[in-house]
C-alpha positions in Angstrom: -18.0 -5.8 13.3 -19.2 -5.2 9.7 -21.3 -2.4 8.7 -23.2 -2.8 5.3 -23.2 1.4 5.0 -18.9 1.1 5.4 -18.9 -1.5 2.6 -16.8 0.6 0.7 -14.2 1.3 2.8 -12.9 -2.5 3.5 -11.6 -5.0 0.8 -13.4 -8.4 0.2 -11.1 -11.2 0.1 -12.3 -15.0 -1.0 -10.4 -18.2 -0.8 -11.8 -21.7 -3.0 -9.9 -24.9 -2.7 -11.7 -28.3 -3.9 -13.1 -28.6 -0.2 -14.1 -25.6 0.4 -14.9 -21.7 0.0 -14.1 -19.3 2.5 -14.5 -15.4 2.5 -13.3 -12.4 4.4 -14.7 -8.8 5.0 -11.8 -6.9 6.1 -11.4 -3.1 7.1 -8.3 -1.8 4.6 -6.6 0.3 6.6 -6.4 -1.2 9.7 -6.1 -4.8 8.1 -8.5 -6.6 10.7 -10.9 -9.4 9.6 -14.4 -7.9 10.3 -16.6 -10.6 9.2 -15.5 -14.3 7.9 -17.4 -17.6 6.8 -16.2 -20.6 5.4 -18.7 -23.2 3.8 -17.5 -26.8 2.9 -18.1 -27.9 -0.8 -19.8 -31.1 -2.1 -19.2 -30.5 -5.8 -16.0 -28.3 -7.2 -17.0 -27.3 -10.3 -18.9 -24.4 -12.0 -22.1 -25.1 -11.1 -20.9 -26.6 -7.4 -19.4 -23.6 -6.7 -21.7 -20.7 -7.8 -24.4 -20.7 -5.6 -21.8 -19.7 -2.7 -21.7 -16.3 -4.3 -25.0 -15.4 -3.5 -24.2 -14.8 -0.3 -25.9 -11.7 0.9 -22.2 -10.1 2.5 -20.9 -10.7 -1.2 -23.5 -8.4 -2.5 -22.2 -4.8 -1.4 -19.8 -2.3 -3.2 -16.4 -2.9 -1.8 -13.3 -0.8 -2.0 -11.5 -4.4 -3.4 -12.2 -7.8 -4.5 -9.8 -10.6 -4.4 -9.9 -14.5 -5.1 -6.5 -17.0 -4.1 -7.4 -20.1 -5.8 -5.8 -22.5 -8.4 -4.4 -26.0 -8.6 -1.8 -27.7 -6.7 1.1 -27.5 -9.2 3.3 -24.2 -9.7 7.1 -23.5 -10.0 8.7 -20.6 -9.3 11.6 -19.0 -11.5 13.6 -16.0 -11.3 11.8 -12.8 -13.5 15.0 -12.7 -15.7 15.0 -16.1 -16.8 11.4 -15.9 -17.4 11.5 -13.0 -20.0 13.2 -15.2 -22.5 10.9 -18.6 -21.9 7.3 -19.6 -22.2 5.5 -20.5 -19.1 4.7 -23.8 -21.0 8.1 -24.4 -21.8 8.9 -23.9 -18.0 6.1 -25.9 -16.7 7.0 -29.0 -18.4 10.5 -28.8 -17.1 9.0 -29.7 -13.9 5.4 -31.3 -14.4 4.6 -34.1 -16.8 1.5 -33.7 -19.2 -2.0 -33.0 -19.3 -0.6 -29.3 -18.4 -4.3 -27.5 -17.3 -4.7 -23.6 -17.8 -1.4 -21.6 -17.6 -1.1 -18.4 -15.7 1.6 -16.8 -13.8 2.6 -14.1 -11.3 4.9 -11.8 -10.9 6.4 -11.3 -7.0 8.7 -8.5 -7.8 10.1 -7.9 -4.2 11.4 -11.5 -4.2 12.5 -10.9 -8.0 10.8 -14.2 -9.0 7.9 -15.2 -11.3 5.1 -17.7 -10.2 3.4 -20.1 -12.9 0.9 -22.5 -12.3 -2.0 -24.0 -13.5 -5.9 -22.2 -12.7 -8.5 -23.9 -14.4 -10.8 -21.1 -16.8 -14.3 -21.7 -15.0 -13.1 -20.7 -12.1 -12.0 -17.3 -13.8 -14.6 -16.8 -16.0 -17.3 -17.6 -12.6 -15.7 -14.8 -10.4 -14.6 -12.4 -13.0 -18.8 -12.3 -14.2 -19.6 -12.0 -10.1 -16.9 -9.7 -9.6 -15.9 -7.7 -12.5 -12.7 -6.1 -10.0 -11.6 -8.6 -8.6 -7.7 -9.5 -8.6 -7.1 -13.7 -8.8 -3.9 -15.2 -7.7 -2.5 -18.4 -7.0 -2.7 -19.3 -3.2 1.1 -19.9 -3.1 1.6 -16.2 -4.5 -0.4 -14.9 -1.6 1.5 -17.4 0.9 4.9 -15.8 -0.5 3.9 -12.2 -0.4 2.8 -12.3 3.3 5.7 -14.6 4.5 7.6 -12.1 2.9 5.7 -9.2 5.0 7.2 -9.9 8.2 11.3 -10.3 9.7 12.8 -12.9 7.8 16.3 -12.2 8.3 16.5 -15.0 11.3 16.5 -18.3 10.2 12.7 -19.4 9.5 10.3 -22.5 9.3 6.9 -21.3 7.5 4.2 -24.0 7.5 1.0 -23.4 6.1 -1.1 -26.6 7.1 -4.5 -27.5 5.8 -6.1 -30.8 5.8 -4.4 -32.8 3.6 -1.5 -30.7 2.3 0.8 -28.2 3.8 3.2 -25.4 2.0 6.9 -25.2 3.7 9.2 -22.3 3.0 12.4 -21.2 4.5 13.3 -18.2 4.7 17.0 -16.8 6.2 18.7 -13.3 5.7 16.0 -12.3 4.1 15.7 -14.6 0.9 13.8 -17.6 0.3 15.8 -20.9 0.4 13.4 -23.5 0.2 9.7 -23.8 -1.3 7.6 -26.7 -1.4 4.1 -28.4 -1.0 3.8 -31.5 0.4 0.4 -34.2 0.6 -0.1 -35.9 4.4 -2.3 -37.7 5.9 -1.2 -38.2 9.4 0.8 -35.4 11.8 3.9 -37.9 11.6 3.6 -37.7 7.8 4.0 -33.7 8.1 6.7 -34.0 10.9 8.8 -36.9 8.6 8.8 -34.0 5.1 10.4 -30.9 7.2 13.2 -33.1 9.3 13.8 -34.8 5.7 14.3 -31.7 4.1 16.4 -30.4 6.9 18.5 -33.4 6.8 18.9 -32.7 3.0 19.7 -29.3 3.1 22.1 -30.1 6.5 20.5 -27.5 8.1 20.3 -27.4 12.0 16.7 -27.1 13.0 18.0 -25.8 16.8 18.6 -22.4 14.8 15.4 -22.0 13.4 11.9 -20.4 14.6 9.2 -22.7 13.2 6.0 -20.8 12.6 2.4 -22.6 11.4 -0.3 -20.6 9.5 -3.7 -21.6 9.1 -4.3 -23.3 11.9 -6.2 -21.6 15.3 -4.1 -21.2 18.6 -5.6 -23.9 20.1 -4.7 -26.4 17.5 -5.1 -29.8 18.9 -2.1 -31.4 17.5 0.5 -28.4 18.5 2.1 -30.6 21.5 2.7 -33.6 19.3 4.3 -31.4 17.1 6.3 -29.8 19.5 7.5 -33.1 20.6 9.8 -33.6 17.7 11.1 -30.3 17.4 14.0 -28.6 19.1 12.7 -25.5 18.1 9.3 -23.8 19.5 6.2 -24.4 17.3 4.6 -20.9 17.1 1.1 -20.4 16.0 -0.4 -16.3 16.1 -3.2 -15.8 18.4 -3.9 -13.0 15.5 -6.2 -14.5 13.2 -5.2 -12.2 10.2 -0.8 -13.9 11.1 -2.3 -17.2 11.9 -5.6 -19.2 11.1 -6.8 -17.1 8.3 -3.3 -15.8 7.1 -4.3 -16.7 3.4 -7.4 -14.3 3.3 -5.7 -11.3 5.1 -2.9 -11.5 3.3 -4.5 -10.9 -0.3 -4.3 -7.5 0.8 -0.7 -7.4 0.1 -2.1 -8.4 -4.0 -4.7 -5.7 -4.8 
């Protein structure tokens, strides 16, 4: 449970994606979610999104701030190519124009660099709320705390939201594949990772498949399992499982 006077000792961690904004309070040294709200947005724009942050648990002194946010499109490219290119030179390699707002990441444990696009009001609206905060792209977060467990075995990593989902594979310890992927229906979701099996002749029998942001109890977990050789794991851990994006910002500050 969250105690205002031990505000400084935990790390606030805030999530915004066009549907909604989502927060965690979370105790930094024993990396457990104290307190966590997520509100569902009407409007995603400046003015839409700023009277979330007068949330009275946003209002204390807190030993960190972070924010994972930004558009859909990003590409990833190894650091040493990236010292002798421009992120806009990169980005249109793989994304056709109007490019938004450029910014990039570096992941220096996977030895890669992460560009994508973050519109400036969303900086400019947390950075005035929350002069310390850190901002990242969602995917950077997703890649640092895949990237925080065993990856050596052969791995599946789906991070499923409403309409979209990240997959990454991971196998002796490097990442082989990285994607995002639209859906609408379960089959959709289920169709993208056997396709991209199929294409990579990979045999899914070898691999553990392992869903993030979604609870335990996710409704559509037996459907899924259906089509899958492998067994479809989901933590009962909220911080490994359904709110893997927040608690995982902790690996960014």
């Amino acid at each position: 449970m969250f105690k205002q006077e031990e505000a400084y000792q935990n790390a606030l961690c805030m999530d915004l994606t066009p549907d909604h904004f989502q927060f965690a309070i979370i105790d930094s040294k024993l990396k457990k979610i104290l307190h966590h709200e997520i509100h569902a947005i009407s409007e995603f724009t400046k003015e839409g999104v700023k009277p979330f942050l007068d949330n009275p648990y946003l209002k204390h002194d807190f030993a960190s701030y972070s924010l994972s946010s930004g558009e859909n499109r990003n590409t990833l490219i190894p650091s040493d190519l990236f010292s002798y290119s421009k992120p806009s030179e990169i980005f249109k390699l793989n994304y056709p124009e109007p490019i938004g707002n450029l910014d990039y990441n570096r992941i220096s444990e996977l030895g890669i660099v992460n560009i994508y696009e973050f519109p400036m009001w969303i900086k400019s609206l947390f950075v005035i709320g929350f002069p310390r905060v850190k901002i990242v792209h969602r995917s950077t977060v997703l890649l640092r705390g895949i990237f925080d467990q065993p990856t050596y075995s052969p791995k599946i990593h789906l991070f499923v939201e409403k309409e979209q989902f990240y997959m990454q594979i991971t196998e002796k310890s490097k990442l082989t594949y990285f994607n995002r992927f639209d859906y609408k229906e379960v089959a959709d979701l289920v169709y993208y990772v056997l396709f991209v099996l199929e294409q990579k002749e990979y045999d899914q029998s070898k691999f553990e498949i392992l869903f993030y942001g979604l609870p335990v109890e996710w409704a559509e977990k037996e459907k899924i399992q259906d089509f899958f050789s492998s067994k479809v794991k989901i933590s009962d851990q909220n911080e490994k499982g359904n709110h893997f994006v927040l608690a995982k910002q902790l690996l960014c500050v």
